[in-house]
TITIDO-327725 format. One record per residue (C-alpha): residue number from 1; x negated, y negated, z. Coordinates in nm, 4 decimals, always signed. Each point is the difference from the previous one (the first is absolute). Layout:
BEGIN
    i         u         v         w
  NUM         X         Y         Z
...
end
This chain:
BEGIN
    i         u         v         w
    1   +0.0000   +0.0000   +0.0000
    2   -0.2765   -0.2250   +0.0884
    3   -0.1754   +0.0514   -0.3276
    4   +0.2850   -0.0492   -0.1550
    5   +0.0829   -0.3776   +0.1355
    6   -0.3148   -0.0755   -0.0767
    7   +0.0322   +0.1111   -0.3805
    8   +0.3384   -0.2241   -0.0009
    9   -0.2201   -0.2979   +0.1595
   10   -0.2795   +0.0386   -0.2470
   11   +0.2336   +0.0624   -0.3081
   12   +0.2167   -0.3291   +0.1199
   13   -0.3476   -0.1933   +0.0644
   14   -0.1089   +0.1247   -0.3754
   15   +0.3281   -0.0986   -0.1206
   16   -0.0189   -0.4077   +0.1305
   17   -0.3052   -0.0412   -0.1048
   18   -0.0292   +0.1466   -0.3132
   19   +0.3033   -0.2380   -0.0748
   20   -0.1481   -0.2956   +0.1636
   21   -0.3076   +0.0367   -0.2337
   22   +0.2445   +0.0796   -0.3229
   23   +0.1536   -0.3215   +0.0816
   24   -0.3393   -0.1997   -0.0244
   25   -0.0970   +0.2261   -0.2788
   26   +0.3565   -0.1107   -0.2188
   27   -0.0700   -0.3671   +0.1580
   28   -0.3273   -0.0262   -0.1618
   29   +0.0984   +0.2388   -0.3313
   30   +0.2763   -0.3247   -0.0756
   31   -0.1788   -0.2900   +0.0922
   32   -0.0215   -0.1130   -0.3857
   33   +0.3961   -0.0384   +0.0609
   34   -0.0693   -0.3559   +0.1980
   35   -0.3497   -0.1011   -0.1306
   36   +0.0443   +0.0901   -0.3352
   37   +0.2166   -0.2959   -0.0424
   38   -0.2791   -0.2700   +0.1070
   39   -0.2324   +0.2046   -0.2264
   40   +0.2372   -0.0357   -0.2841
   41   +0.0431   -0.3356   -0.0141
   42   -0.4128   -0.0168   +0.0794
   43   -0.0640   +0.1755   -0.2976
   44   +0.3030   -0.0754   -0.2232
   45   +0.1018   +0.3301   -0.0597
   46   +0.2940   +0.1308   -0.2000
   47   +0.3107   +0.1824   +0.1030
   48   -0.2244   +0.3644   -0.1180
   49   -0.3256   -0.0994   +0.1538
   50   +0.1439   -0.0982   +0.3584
   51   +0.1904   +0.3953   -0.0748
   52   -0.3273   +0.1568   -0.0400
   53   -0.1845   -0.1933   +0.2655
   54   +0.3080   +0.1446   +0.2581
   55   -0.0818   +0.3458   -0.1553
   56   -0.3501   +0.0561   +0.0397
   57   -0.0110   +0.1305   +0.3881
   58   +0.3152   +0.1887   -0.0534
   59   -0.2265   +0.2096   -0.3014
   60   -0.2424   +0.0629   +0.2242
   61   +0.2100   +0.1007   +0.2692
   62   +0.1609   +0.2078   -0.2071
   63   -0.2484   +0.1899   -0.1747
   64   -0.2042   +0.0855   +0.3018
   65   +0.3070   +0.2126   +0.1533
   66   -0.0153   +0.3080   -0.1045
   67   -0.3782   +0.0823   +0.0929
   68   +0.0902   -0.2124   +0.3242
   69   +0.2961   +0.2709   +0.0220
   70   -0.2236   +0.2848   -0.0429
   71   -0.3178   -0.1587   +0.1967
   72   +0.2979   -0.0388   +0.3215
   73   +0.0856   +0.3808   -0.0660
   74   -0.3628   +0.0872   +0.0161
   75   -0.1698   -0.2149   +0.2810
   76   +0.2977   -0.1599   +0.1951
   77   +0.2068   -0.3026   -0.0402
   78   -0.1958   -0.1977   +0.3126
   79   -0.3608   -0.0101   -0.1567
   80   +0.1267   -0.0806   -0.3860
   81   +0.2661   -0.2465   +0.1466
   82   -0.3186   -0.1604   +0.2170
   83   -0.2365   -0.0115   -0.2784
   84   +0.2381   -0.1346   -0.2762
   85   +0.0842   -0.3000   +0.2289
   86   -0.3713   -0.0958   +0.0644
   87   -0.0706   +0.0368   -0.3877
   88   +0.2545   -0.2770   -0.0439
   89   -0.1092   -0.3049   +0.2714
   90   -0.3076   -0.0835   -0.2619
   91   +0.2005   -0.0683   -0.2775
   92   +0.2957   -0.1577   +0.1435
   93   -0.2418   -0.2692   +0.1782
   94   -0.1459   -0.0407   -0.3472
   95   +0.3171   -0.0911   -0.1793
   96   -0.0021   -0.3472   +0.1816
   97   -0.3071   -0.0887   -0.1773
   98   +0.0781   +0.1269   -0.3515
   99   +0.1322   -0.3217   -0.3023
  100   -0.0238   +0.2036   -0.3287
  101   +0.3188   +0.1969   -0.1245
  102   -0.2388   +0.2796   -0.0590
  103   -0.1148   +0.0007   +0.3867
  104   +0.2656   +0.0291   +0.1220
  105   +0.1343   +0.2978   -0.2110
  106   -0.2943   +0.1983   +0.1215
  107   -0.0003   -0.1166   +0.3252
  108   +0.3804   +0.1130   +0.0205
  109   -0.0875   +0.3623   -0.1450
  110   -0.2317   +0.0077   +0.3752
  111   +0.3112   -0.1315   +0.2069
  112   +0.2218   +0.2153   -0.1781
  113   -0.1939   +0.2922   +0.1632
  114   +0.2841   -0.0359   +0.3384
  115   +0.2815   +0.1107   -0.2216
  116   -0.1393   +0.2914   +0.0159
  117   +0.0769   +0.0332   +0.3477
  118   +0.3239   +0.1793   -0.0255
  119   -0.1200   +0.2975   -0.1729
  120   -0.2239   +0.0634   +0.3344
  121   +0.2453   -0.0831   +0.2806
  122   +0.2983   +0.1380   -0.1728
  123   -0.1330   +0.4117   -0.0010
  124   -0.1768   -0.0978   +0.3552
  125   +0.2589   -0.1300   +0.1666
  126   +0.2473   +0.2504   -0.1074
  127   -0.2038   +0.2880   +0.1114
  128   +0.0068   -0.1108   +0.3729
  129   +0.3830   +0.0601   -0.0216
  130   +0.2348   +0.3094   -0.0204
  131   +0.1769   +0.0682   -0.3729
  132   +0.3158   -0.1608   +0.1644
  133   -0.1711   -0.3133   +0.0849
  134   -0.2518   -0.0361   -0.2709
  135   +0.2806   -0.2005   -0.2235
  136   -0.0119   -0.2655   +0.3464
  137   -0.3835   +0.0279   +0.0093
  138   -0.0113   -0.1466   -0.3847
  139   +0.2381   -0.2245   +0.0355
  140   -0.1204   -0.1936   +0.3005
  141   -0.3200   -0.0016   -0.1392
  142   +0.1400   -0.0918   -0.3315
  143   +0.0965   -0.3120   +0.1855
  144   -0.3200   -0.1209   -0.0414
  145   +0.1228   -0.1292   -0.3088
  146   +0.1068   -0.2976   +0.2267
  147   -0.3349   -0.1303   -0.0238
  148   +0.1305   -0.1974   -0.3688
  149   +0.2283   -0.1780   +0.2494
  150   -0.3088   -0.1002   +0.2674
  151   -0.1842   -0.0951   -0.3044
  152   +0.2943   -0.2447   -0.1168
  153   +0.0626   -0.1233   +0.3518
  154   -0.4478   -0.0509   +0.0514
  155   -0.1254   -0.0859   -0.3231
  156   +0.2082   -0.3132   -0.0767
  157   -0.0502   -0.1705   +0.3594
  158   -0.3700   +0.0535   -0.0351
  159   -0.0019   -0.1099   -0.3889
  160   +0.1782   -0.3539   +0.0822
  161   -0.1952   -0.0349   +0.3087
  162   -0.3827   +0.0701   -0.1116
  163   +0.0374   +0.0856   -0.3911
  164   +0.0238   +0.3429   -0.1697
  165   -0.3244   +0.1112   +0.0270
  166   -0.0005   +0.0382   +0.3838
  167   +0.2643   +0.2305   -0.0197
  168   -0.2021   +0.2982   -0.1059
  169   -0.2569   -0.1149   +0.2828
  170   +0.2531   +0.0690   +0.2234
  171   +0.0907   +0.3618   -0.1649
  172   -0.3074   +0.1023   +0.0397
  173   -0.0711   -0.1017   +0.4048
  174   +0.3554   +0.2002   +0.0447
  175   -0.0937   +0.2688   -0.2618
  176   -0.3395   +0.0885   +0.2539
  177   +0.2017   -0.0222   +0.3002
  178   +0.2634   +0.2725   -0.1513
  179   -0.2794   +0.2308   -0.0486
  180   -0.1232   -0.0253   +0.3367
  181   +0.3546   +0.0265   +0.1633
  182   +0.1001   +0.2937   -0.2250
  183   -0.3502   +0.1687   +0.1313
  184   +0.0137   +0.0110   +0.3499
  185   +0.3969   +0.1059   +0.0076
  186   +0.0402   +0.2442   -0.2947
  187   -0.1051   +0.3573   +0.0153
  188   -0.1134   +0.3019   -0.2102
  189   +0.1555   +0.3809   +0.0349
  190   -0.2242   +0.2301   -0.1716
  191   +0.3294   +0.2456   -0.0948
  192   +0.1483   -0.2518   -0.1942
  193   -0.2701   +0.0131   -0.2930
  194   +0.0563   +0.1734   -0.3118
  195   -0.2443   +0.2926   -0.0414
  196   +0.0258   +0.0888   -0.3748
  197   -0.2098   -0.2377   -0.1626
  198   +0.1669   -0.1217   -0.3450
  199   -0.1687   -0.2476   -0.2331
  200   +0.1419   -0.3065   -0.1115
  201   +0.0319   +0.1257   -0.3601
  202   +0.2011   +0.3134   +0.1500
  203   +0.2311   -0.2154   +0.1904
  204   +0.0803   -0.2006   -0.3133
  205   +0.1526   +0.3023   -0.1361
  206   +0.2454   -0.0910   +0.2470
  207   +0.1402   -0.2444   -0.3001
  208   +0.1114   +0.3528   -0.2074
  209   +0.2420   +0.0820   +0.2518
  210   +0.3560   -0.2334   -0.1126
  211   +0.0904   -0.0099   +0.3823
  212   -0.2959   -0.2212   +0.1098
  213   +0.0533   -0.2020   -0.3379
  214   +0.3593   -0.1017   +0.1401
  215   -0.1109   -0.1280   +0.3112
  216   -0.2605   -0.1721   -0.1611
  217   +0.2550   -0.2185   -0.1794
  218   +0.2140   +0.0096   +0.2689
  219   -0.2698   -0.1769   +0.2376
  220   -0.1348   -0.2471   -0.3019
  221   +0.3474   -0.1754   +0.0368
  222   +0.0225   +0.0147   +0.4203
  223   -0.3808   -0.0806   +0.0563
  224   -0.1306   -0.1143   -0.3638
  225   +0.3229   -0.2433   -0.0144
  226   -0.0008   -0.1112   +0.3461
  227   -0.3826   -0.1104   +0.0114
  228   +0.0435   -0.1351   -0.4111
  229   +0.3086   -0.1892   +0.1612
  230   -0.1859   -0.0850   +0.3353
  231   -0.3163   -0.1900   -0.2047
  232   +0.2867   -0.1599   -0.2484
  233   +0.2345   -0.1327   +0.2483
  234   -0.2199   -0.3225   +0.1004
  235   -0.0396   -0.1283   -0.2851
  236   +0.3384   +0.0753   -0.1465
  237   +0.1698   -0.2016   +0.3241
  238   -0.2224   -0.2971   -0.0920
  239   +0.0522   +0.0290   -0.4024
  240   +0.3940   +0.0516   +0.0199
  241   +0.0863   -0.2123   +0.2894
  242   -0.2598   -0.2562   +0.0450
  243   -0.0570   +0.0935   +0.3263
  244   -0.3510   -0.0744   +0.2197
  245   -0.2071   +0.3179   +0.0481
  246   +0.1050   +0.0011   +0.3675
  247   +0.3515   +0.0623   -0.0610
  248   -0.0956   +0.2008   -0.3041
  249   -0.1706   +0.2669   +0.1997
  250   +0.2380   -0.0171   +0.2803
  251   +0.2811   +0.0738   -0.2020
  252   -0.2218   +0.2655   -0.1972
  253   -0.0217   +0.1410   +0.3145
  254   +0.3529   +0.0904   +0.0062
  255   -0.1017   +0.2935   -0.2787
  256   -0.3102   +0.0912   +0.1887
  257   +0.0806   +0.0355   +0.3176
  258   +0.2748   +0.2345   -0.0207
  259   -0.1379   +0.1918   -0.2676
  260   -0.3088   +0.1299   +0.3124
  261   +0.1697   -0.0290   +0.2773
  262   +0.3022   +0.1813   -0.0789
  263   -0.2018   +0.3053   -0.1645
  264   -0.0248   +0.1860   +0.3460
  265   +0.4431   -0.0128   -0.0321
  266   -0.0782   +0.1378   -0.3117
  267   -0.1621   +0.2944   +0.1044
  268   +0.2018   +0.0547   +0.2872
  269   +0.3037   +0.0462   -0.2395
  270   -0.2160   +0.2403   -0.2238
  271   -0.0445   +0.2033   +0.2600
  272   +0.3366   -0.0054   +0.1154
  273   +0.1954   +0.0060   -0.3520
  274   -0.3261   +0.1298   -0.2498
  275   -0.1846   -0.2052   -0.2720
  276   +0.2357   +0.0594   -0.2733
  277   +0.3256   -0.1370   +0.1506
  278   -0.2492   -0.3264   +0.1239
  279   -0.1705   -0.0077   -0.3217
  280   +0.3651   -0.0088   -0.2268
  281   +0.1307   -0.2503   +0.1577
  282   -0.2897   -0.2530   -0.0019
  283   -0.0180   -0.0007   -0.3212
  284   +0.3686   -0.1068   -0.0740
  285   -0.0701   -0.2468   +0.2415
  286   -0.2997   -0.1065   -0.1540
  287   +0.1449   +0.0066   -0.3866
  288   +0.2772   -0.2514   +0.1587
  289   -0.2094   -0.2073   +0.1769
  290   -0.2306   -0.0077   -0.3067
  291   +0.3099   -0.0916   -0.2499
  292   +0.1130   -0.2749   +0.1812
  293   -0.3614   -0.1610   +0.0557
  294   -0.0933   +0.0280   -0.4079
  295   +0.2817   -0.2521   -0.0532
  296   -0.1831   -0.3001   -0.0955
  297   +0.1134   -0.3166   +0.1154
  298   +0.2149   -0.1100   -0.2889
  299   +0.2101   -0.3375   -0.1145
  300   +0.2884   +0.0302   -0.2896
  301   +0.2642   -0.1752   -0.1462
  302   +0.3202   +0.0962   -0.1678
  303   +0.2417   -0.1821   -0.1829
  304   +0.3658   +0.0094   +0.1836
  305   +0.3411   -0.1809   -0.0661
  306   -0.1234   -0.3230   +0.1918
  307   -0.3528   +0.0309   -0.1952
  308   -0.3101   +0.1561   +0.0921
  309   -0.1011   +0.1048   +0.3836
  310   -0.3412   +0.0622   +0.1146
  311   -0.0568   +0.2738   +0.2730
  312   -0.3176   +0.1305   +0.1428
  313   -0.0625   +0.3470   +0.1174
  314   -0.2895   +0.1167   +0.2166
  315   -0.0585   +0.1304   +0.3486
  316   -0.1022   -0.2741   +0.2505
  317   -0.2591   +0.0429   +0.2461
  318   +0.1928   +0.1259   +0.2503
  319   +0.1509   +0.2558   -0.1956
  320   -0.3576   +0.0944   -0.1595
  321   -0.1308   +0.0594   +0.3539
  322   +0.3026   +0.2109   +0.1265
  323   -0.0512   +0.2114   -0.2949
  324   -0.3577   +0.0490   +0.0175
  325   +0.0252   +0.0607   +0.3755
  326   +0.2704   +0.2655   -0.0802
  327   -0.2378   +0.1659   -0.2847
  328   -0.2917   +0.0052   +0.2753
  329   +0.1941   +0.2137   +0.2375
  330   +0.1141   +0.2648   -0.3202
  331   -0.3890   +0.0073   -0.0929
  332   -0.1076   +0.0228   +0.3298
  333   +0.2298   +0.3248   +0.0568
  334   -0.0997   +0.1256   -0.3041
  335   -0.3871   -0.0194   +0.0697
  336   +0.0788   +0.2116   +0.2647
  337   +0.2213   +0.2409   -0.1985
  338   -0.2562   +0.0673   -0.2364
  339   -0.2556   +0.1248   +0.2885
  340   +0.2386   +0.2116   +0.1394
  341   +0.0160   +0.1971   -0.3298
  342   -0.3764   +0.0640   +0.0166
  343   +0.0160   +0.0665   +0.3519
  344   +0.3036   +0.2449   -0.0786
  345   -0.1415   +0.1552   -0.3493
  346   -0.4154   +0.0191   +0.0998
  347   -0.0227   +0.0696   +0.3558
  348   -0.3281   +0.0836   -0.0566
  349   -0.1268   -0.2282   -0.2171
  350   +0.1109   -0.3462   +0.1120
  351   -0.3625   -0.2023   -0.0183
  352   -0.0111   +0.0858   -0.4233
  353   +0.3754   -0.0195   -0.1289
  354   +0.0178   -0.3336   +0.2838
  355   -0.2758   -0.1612   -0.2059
  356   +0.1106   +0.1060   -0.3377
  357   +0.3600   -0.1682   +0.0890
  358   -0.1594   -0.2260   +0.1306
  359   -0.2086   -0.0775   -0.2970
  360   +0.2933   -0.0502   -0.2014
  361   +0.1452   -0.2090   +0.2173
  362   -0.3053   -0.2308   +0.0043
  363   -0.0289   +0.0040   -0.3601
  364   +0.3710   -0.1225   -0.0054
  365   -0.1177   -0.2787   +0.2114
  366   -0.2836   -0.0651   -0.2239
  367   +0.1759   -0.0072   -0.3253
  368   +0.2927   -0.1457   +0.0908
  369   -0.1445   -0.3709   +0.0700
  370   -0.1462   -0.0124   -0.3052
  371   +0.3105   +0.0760   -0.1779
  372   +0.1942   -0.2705   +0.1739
  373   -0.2666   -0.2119   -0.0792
  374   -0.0139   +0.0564   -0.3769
  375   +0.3537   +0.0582   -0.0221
  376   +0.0706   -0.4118   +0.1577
  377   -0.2830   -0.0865   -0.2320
  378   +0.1909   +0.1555   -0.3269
  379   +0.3475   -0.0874   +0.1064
  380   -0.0093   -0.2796   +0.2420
  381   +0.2777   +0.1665   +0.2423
  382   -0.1035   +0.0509   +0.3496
  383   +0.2177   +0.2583   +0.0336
  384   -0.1384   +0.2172   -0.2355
  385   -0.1683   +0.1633   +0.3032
  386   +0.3378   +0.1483   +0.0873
  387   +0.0782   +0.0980   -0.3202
  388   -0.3151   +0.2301   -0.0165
  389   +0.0517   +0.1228   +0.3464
  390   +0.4469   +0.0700   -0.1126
  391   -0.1717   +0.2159   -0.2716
  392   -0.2450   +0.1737   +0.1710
  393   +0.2659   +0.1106   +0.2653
  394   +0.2847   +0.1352   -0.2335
  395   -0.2867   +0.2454   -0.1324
  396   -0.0607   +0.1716   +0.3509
  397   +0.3877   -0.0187   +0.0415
  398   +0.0275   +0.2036   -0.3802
  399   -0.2760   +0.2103   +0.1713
  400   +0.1237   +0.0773   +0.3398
  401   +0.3576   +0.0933   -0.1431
  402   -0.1656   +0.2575   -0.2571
  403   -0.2117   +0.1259   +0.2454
  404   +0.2079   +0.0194   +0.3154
  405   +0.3213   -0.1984   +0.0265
  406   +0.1572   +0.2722   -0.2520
  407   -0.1118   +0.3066   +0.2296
  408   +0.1590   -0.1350   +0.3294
  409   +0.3408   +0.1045   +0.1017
  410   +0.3145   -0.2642   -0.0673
  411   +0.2295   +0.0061   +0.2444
  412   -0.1093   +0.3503   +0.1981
  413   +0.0439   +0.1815   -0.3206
  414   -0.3848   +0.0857   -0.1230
  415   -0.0692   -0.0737   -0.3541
  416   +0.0443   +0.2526   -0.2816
  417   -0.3220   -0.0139   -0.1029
  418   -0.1496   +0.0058   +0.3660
  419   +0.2280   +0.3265   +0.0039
  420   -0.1321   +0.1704   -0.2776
  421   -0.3534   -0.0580   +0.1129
  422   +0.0456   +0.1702   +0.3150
end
């Protein structure tokens, strides 16, 4: 019994901190969110370069998951989580002193290295916890997605107050501390590591299997949309409604917030109703959400018996905000979702298919900006952002109905085809 509480008091102590450093980690992975705007105007940058300057830690972040996934499976989620914070502090001190476009898009491929966080904590955090509290585990860690919303509440009071460039000063003093903190109150359990050693080129034959593919696209929408939305939102408050970059990120906040914080719900409700019934509906919640945002703002006249009448259409900023905060909670819920399937499907092998998921996810978050970037640059619609997003959603709905929806039972009665297949 004793041994026991003091498993539970380990795996909780694991579980706080691994989220507290996430949250630093996701603070630090979307600081281009807030500064990027100074730098844009510094280096008079179009709609497409700003979207690319957003996306260059996200690539990084993303691409280093899966041998982060398999490195955690190997040696243990505390040392690689340790090490890949420390490898950061250099080159998020250095990004203060950078004034070239090209410096900085190196400089943000270094940074970008803390989005690779989640692909360690997720498997390690998760294998503290029993099977029936594993979808919990990821979610509360999950939360550490949260740390958009710290970096839109920080960033913006130190920006006004000192200029831009002492913002990733700051990053970097909290970034060391993290490391230190995460150190001396996280722990390593040797029976957690994977013993079969599997090279990265084996787990990418992972991608064969259409299962894993599914989630992939799945989580490019909940995580890839949510951090592509997350590093758009600033700007987009301050473009579409004049507003100063204080309010801007405040209100962007509204999106952010919710969509980490609410992720630990999310996996509670996995757990408790499975990933699929989760999953299903966040994405009709996320196609409406998504419909009603790609309406751009719009002014038209039409003639009538007492002569022509103007009438503008558009969602105010109130209205924008509600909407967004109600699409952060869906894609928060869904985030989680999606690692309950892995944690459900590959028991066994959470560290790899976590960081190939992951990777799409990332990549989502990568490619996206620079879509809404060249896609306001061709049209000249803000809300072509939404548009994209509307699109990319009714695909994983198409998918998910193919795949699943039509082999669930309808009103107690299981489906034919369910029936024949038994």
């Amino acid at each position: 019994m004793a041994n026991e509480l003091i498993q539970q008091r380990k795996a909780w102590s694991v579980l706080i901190v691994s989220t507290l450093a996430f949250t630093v980690c996701f603070m630090v992975w979307m600081m281009f969110g807030v500064i990027g705007i100074p730098i844009k105007k510094m280096l008079d940058l179009n709609a497409t370069q700003f979207g690319l300057l957003m996306a260059m830690p996200v690539l990084t972040g993303s691409l280093v998951r899966v041998p982060l996934g398999i490195w955690t499976d190997r040696y243990g989620g505390r040392i690689v989580m340790a090490l890949l914070m420390a490898a950061t502090v250099p080159a998020i001190w250095l990004m203060s002193y950078a004034t070239a476009y090209w410096q900085f898009l190196v400089i943000g491929l270094f940074v970008g290295l803390a989005g690779g966080s989640f692909s360690v904590g997720t498997p390690y955090v998760a294998r503290w916890f029993p099977k029936k509290q594993q979808g919990m585990a990821m979610g509360v860690y999950g939360a550490g997605n949260s740390g958009s919303a710290v970096n839109k509440f920080i960033a913006p009071v130190i920006l006004v107050a000192f200029g831009w460039a002492m913002v990733p000063q700051v990053y970097a003093a909290i970034m060391a501390g993290t490391v230190v903190v995460f150190w001396l109150f996280s722990y390593s359990e040797p029976s957690h590591l994977v013993t079969i050693r599997v090279s990265f080129k084996d787990q990418l034959k992972a991608l064969k299997d259409p299962v894993v593919l599914k989630y992939c696209q799945y989580y490019s929408i909940v995580f890839g949309g949510y951090v592509a939305l997350a590093l758009w939102m600033v700007q987009y408050y301050i473009g579409e409604y004049g507003l100063d970059i204080r309010v801007a990120a405040l209100l962007a906040a509204c999106f952010s917030l919710p969509g980490g914080v609410l992720r630990a719900m999310g996996g509670v409700l996995s757990d408790k109703y499975g990933a699929h019934g989760v999953t299903w509906w966040v994405l009709w919640v996320s196609w409406i959400c998504l419909f009603l945002l790609s309406y751009p703002q719009t002014e038209f006249t039409i003639a009538t018996v007492t002569g022509p009448q103007t009438f503008v259409l558009g969602l105010n900023v109130y209205m924008f905000t509600a909407i967004m905060f109600v699409l952060g909670i869906a894609f928060a819920f869904g985030k989680a979702s999606v690692f309950k399937y892995i944690a459900d499907d590959y028991p066994h092998n959470i560290g790899a298919i976590s960081g190939i998921v992951g990777l799409a996810g990332g990549l989502g978050g990568f490619v996206l900006p620079i879509l809404f970037g060249a896609l306001v640059d061709v049209t000249g619609i803000r809300s072509s952002a939404f548009m994209l997003m509307y699109g990319v959603v009714w695909v994983s709905l198409i998918w998910m109905y193919w795949t699943e929806v039509r082999k669930t039972s309808v009103m107690g009665r299981p489906h034919p085809e369910s029936a024949l297949q038994a």
